[in-house]
N, CA, C and O atoms as a MOPAC input file, in Angstrom:
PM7 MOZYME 1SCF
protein

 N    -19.41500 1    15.89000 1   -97.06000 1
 C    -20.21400 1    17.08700 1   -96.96800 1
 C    -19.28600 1    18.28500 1   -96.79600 1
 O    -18.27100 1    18.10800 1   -96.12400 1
 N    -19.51800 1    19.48100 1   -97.32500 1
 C    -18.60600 1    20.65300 1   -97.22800 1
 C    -19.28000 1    21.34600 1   -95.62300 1
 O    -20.26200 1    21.17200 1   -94.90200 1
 N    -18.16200 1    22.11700 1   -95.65900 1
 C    -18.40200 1    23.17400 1   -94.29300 1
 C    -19.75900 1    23.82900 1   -94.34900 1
 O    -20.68700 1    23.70500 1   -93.55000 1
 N    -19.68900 1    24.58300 1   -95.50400 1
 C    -21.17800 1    24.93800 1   -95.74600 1
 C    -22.45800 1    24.23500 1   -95.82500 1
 O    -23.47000 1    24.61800 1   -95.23900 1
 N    -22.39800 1    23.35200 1   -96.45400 1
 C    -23.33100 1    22.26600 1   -96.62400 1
 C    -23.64400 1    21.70100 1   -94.59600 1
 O    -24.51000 1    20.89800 1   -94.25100 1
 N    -23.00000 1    22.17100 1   -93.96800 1
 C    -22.84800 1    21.52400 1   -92.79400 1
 C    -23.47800 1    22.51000 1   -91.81300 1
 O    -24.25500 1    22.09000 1   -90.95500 1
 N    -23.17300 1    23.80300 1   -91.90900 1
 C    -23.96100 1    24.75000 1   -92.03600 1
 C    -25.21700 1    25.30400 1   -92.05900 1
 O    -25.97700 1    25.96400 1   -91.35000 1
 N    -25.13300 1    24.66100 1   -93.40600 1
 C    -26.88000 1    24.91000 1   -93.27900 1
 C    -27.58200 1    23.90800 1   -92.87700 1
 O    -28.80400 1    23.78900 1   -92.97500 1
 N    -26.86000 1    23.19500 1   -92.43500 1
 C    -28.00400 1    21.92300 1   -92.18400 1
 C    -27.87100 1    21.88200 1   -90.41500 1
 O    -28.35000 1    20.89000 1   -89.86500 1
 N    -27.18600 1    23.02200 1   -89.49900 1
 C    -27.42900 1    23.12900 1   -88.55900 1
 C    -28.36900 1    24.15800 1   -88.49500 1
 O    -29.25000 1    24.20900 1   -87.63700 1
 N    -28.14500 1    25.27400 1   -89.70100 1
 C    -29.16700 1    26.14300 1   -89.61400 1
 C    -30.68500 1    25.52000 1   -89.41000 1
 O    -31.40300 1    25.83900 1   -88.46100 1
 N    -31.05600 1    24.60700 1   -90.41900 1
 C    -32.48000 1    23.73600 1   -90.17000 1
 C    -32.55300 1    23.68300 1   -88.85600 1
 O    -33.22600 1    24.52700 1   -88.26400 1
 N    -31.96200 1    22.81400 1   -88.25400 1
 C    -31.78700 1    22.00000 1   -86.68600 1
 C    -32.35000 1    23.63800 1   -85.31800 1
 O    -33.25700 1    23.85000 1   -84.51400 1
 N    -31.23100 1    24.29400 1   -85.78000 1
 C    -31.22400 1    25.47300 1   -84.88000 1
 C    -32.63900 1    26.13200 1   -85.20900 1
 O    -33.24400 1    26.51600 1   -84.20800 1
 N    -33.13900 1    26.28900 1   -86.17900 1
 C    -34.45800 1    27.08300 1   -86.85200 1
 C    -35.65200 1    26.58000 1   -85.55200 1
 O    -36.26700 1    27.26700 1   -84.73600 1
 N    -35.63600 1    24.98700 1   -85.81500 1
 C    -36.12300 1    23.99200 1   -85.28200 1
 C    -36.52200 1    24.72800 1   -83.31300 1
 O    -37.48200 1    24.95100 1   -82.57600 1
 N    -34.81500 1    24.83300 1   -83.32900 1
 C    -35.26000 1    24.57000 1   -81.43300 1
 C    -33.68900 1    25.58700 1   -81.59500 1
 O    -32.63500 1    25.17300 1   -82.07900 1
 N    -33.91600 1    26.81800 1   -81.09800 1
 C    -33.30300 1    28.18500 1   -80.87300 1
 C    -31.95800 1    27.79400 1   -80.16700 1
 O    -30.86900 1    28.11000 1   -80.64500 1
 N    -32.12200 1    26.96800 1   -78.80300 1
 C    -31.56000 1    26.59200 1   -77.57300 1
 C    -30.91000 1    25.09700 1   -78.26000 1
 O    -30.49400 1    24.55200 1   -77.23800 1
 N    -30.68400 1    24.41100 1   -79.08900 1
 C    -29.95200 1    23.27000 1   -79.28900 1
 C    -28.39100 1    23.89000 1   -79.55400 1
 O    -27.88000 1    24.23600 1   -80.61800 1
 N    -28.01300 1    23.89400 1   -78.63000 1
 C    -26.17800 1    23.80700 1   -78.17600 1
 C    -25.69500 1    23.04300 1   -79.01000 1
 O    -25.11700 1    23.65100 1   -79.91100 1
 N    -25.68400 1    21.94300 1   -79.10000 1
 C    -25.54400 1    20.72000 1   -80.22900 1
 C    -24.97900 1    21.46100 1   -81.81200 1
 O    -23.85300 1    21.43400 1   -82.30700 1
 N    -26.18400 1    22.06200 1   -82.29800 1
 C    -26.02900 1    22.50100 1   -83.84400 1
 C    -25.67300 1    23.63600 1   -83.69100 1
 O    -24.83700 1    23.99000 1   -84.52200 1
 N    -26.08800 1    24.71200 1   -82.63400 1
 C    -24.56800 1    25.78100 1   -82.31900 1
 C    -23.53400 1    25.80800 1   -82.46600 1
 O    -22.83500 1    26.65500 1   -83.02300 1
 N    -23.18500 1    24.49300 1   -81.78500 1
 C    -21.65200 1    23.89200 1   -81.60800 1
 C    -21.58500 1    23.67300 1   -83.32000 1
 O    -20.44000 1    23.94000 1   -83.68400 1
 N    -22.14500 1    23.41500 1   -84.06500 1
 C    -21.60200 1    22.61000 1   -85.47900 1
 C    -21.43200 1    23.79500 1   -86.44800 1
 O    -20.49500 1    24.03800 1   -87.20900 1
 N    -22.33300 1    24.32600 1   -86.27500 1
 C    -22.56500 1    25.49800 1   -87.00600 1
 C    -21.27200 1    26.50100 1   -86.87500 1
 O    -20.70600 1    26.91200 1   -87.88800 1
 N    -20.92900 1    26.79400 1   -85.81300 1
 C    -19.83000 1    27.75500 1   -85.29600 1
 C    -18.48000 1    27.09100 1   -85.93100 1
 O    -17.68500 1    27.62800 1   -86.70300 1
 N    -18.44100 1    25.64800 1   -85.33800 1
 C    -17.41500 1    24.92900 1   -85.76300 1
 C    -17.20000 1    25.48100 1   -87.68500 1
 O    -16.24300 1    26.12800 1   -88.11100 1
 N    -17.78200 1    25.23600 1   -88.08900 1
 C    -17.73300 1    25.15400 1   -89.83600 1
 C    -17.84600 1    26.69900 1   -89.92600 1
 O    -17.45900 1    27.06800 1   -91.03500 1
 N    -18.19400 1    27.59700 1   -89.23700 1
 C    -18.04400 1    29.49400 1   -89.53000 1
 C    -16.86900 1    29.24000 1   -89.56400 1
 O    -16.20700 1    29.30300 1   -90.60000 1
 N    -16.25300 1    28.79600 1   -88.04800 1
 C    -14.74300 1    29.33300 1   -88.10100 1
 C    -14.03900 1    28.41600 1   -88.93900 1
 O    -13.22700 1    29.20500 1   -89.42200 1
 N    -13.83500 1    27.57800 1   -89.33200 1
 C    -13.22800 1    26.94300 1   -90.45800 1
 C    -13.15800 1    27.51700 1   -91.52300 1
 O    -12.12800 1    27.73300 1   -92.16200 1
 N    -14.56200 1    27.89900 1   -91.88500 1
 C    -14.65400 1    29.05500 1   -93.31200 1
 C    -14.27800 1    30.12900 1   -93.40500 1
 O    -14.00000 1    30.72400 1   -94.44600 1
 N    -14.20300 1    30.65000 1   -91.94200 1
 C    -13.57400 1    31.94300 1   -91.80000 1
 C    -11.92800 1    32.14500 1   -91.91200 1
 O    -11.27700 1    33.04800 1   -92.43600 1
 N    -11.50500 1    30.90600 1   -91.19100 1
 C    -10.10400 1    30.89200 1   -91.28300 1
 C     -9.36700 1    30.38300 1   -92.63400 1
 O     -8.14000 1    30.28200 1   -92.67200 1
 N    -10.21600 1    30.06300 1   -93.76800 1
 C     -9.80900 1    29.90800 1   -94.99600 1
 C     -9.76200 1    30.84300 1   -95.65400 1
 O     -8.88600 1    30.98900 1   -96.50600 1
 N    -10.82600 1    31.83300 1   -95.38800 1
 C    -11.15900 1    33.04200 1   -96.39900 1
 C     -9.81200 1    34.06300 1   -96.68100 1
 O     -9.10900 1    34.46700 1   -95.75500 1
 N     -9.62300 1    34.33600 1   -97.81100 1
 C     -8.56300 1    35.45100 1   -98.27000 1
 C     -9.23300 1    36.77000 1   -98.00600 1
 O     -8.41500 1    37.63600 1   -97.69700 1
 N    -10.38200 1    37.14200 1   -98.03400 1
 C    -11.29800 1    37.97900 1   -98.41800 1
 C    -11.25800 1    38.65200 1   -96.89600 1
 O    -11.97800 1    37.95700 1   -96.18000 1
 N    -10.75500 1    39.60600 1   -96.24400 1
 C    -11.30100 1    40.09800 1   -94.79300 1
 C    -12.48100 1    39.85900 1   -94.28900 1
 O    -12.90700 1    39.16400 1   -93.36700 1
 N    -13.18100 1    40.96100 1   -95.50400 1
 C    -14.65600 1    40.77300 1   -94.75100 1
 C    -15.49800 1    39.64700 1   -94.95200 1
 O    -16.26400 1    39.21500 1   -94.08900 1
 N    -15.38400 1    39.25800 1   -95.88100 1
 C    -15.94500 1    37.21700 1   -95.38500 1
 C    -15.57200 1    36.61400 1   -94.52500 1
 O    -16.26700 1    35.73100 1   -94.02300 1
 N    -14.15700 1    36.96200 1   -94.02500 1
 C    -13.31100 1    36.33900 1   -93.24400 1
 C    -14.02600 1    36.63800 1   -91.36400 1
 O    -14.29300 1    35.82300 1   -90.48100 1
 N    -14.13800 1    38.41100 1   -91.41000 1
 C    -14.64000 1    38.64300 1   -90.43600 1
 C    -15.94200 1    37.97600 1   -90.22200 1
 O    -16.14900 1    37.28700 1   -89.22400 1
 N    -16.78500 1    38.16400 1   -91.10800 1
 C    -18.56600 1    37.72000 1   -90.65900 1
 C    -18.15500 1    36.32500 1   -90.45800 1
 O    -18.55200 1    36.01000 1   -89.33600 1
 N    -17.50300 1    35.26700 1   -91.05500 1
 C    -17.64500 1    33.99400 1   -90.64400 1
 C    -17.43800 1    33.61100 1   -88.76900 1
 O    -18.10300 1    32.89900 1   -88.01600 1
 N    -16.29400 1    34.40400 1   -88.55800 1
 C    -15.60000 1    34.44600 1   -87.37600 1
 C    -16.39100 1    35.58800 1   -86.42200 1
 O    -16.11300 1    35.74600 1   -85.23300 1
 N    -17.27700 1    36.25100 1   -87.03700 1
 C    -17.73500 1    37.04300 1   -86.10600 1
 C    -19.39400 1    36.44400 1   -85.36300 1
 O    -20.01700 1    36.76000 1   -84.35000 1
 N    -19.63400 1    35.44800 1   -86.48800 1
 C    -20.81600 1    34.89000 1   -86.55400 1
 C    -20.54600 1    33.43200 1   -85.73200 1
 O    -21.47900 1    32.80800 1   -85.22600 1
 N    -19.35300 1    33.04900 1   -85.68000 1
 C    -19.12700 1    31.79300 1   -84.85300 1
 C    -18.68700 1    32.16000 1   -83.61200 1
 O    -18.42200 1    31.29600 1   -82.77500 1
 N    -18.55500 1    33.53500 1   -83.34100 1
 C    -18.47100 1    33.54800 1   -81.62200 1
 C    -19.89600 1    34.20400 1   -81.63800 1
 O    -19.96400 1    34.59500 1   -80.47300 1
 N    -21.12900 1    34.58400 1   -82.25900 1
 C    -22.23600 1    35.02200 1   -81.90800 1
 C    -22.90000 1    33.80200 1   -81.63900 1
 O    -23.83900 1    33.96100 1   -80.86000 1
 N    -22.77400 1    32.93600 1   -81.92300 1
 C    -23.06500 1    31.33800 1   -81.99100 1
 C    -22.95800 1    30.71700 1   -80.26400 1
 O    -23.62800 1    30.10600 1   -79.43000 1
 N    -21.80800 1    31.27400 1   -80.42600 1
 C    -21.28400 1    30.16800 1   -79.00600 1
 C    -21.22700 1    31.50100 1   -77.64400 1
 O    -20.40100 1    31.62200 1   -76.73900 1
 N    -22.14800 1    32.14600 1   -77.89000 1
 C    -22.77500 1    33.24200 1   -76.99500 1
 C    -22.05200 1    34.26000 1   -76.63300 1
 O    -22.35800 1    34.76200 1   -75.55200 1
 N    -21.00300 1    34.81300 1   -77.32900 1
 C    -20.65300 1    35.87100 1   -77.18100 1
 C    -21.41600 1    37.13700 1   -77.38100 1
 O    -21.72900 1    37.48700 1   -78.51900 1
 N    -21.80100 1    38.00400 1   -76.08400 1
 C    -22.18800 1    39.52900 1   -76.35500 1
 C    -21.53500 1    40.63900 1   -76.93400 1
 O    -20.68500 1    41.42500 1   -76.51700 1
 N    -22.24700 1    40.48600 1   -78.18100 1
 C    -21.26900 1    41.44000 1   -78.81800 1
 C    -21.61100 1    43.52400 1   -78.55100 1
 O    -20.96900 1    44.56700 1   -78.67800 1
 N    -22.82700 1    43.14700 1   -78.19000 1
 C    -23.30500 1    44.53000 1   -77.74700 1
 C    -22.93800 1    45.19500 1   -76.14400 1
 O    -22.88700 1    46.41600 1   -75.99900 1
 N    -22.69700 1    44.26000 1   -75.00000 1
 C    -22.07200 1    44.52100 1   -73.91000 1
 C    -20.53900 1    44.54700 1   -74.12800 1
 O    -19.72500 1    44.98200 1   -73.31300 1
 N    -20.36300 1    44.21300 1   -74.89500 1
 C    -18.53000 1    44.17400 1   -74.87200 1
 C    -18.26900 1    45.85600 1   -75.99400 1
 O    -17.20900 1    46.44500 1   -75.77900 1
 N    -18.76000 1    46.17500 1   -76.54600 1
 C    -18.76100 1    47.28300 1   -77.78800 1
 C    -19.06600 1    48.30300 1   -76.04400 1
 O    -18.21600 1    48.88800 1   -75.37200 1
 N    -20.45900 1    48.17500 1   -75.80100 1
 C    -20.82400 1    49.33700 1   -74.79000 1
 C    -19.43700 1    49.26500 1   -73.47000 1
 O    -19.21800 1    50.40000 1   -73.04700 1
 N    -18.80100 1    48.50000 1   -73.00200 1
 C    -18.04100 1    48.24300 1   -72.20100 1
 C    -16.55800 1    48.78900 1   -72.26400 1
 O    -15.75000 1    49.20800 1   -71.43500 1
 N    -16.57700 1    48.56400 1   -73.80500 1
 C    -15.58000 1    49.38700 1   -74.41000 1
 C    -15.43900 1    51.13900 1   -74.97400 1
 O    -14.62800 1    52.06300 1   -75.03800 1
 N    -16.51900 1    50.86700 1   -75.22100 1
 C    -16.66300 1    52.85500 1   -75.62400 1
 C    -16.50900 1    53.15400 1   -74.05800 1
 O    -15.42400 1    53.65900 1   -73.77000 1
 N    -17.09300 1    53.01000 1   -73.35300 1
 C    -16.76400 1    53.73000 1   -71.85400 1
 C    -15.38900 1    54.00400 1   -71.63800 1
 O    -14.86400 1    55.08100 1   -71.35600 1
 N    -14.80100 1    52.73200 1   -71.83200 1
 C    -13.29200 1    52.93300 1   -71.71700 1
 C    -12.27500 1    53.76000 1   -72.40200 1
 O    -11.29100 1    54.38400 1   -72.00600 1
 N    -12.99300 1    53.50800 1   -73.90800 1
 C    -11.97300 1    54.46900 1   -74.73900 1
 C    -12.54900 1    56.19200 1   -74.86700 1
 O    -12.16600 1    57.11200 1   -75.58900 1
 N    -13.67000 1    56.10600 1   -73.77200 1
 C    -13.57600 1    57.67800 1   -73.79100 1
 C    -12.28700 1    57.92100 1   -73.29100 1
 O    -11.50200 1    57.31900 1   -72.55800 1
 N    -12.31200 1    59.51100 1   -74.21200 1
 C    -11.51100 1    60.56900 1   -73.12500 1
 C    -11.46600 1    60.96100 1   -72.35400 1
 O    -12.59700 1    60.92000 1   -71.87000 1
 N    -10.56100 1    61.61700 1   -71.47600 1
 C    -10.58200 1    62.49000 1   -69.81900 1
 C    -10.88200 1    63.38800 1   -71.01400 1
 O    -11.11300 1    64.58500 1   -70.84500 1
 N    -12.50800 1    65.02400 1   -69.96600 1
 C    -12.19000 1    66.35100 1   -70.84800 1
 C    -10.57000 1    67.13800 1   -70.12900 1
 O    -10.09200 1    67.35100 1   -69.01500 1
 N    -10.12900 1    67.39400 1   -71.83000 1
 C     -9.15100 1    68.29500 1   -71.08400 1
 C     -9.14000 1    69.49100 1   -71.35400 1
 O     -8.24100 1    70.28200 1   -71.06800 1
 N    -10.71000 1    69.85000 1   -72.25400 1
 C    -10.40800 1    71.46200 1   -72.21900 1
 C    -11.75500 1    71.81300 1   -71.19800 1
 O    -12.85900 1    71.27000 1   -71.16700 1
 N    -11.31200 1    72.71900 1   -70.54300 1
 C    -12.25700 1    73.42900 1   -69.96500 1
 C    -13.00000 1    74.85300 1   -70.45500 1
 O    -12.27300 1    75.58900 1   -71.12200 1
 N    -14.10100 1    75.23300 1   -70.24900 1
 C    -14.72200 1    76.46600 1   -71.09500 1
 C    -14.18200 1    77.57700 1   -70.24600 1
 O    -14.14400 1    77.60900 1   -69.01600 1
 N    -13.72300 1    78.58800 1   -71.19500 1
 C    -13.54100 1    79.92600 1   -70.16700 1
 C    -14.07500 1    80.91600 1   -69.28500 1
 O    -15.10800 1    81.54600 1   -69.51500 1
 N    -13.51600 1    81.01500 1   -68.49900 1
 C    -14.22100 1    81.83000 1   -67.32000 1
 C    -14.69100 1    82.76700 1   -67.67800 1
 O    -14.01500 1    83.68600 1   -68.14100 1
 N    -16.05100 1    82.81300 1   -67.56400 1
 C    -17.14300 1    84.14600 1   -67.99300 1
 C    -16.71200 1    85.15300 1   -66.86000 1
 O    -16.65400 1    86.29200 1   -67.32300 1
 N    -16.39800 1    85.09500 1   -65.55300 1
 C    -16.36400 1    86.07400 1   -64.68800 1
 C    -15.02600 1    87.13200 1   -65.12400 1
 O    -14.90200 1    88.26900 1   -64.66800 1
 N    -14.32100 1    86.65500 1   -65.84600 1
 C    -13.27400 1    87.66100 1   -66.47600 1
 C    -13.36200 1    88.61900 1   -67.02500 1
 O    -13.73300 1    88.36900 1   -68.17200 1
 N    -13.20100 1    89.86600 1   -66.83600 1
 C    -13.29200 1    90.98000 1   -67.73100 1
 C    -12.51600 1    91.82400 1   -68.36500 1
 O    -11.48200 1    91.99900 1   -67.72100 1
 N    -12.54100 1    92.23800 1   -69.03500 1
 C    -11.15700 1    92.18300 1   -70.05600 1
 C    -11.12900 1    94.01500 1   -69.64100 1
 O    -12.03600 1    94.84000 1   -69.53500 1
 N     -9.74000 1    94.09800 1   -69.50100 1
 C     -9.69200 1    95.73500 1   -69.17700 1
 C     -9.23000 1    96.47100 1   -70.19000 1
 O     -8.26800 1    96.27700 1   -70.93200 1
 N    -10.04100 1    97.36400 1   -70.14500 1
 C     -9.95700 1    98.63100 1   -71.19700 1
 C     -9.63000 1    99.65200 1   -70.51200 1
 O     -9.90600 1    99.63800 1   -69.31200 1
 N     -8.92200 1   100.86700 1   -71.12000 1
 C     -8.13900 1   101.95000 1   -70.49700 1
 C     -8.39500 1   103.06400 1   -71.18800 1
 O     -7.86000 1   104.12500 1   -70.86900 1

């Protein structure tokens, strides 16, 4: 049976019952296999991005967890309105 073929036939299983760890586990197994064959990046990414979504990685707490971080300090500040510029 190919990776894919293996695949989808956890997809059935998983369709079945959401929570079977079991065909998670198989399913992920054969992403990342396919993923780590692929020449192609972005096939390469979704396979591998889809086999840690599998085996419960949050991909939306780790993205939000991270923008926090890679904000910036502000370093400009707005200018002081109380200034008045002198005229003579």
């Amino acid at each position: 049976m190919t990776l894919s073929g293996a695949a989808e036939l956890a997809t059935l299983l998983i369709r079945i019952d959401r929570d079977d760890q079991a065909a998670r586990a198989v399913k992920a197994a054969s992403f990342r296999k396919l993923g780590y064959a692929q020449i192609n990046g972005v096939w390469r990414s979704w396979y591998l991005s889809a086999a840690r979504e599998l085996e419960g990685f949050d991909f939306i707490a780790f993205a939000r967890a991270n923008a926090r971080a890679a904000l910036p300090l502000p370093t400009w500040s707005p200018p002081c309105r109380h200034a008045r510029s002198s005229k003579a």
